[in-house]
Phi, psi and omega in degrees: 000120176239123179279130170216082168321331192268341195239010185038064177231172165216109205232170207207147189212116175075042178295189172179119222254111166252164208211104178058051193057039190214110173291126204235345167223144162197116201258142144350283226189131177200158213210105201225150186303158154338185175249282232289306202310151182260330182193129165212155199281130145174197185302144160264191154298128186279158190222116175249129181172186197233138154257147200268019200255305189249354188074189178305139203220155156226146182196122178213120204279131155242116202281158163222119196271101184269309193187172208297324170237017157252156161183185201182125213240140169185120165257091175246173214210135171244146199193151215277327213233341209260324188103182176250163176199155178219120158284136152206174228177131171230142176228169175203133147227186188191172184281007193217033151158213220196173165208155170196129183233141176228100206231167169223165148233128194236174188212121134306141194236319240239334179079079206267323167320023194078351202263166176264114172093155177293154172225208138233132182234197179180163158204184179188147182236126199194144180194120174220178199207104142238135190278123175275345203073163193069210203275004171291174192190134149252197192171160187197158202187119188242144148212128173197149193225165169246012201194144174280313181300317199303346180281294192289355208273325221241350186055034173272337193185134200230033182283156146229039141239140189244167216223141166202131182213163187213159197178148193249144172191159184241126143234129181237111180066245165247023172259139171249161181197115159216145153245153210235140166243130138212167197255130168232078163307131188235153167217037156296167191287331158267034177280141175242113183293304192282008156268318165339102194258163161281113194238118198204131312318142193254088196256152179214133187193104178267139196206118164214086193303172163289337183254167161268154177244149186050039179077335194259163168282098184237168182205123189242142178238131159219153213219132126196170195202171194239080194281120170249128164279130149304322193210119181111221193275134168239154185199182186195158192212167183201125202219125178229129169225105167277154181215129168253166182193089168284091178293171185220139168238099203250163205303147140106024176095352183260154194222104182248169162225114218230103168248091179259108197239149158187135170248116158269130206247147156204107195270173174186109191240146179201000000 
């Protein structure tokens, strides 16, 4: 075992891991941060095994430690049957979000996915959240593949709808304002992409003063939104509702609530 205090490292040569007195691992060489360092770059545990989709896979992660609140992850992975695939994972935070990804590319020389001929496939995965200042904030959320197969083909992921949005939003005090788009990729075998609708803009917008008005509880909400299709019906709707609510606590123990609502629907199809 060798301590190499200047570079906070521990590296061990001709180790070997026992489990009750039973050697169960043993390595060349092996190499691990100080216990005090808080975050450092080097190899993860390599991941080995046989698939019955792809075949013997090897795969070895290198973490790189960018900074006290970044890092970046990449996995790449070889396989008998499978093709080569490169993984990789970005993290960020900051105090008022964050941003995080997660993507591969992979190559087929065999076309394993059903195609004729090599092929190439991918996906990424994502999600970040930023404060615009004051009470604003945006935000995003990704999911998107080029192959329906290909997630589940790789054991990277086994939804088979996938989801992307993207959005702005205020909350002041207990009143909230966000606008929203999203995107739906489907990746069933009976999915039809251009009936798949967009719904964009997607509005929510809640006004809850802090105080009561006219002694009551009052709260007015509008909700509407815009489904558009490639192929089919597209529409769009808008539903506004207010609501008051006065409890009354009147002699013998009784509790009335005194309730005024009126709502309006408004559609519109082409």
């Amino acid at each position: 075992v060798i301590y190499d205090q200047e570079a906070q490292k521990v590296r061990f040569r001709n180790a070997s891991l026992e489990a009750f007195g039973v050697p169960m691992l043993w390595s060349p060489y092996l190499s691990m941060p100080d216990p005090e360092v808080r975050y450092s770059s080097g190899f993860l545990t390599p991941d080995m095994g046989n698939s019955t989709k792809y075949g013997y896979f090897a795969r070895t992660p290198y973490y790189f430690a960018l900074s006290p609140s970044r890092d970046l992850t990449i996995s790449p992975m070889l396989s008998s049957l499978g093709g080569q695939m490169l993984e990789g994972e970005y993290r960020q935070r900051w105090n008022n979000g964050g941003l995080w990804f997660q993507g591969s590319v992979a190559h087929n020389p065999d076309g394993g996915l059903g195609g004729a001929g090599a092929q190439f496939y991918d996906h990424l995965y994502g999600s970040g959240r930023i404060a615009l200042g004051g009470n604003w904030r945006t935000g995003f959320d990704v999911q998107l593949t080029n192959n329906p197969g290909y997630m589940r083909f790789y054991d990277i992921s086994f939804l088979d709808r996938l989801t992307s949005s993207l959005f702005v939003e205020n909350m002041t005090g207990r009143s909230r304002l966000a606008l929203t788009g999203y995107f739906f990729q489907g990746l069933r075998s009976t999915d039809i992409t251009a009936n798949i609708p967009h719904a964009a803009p997607l509005l929510e917008y809640s006004f809850i003063p802090e105080r009561n008005l006219l002694g009551g509880q009052f709260r007015f909400d509008l909700n509407g939104v815009a489904l558009t299709r490639g192929s089919g019906l597209n529409q769009q709707r808008v539903t506004g509702e207010m609501r008051w609510r006065l409890p009354l606590i009147l002699g013998g123990g009784q509790l009335w609530t005194v309730t005024a609502s009126m709502r309006g629907d408004g559609y519109r199809l082409e």
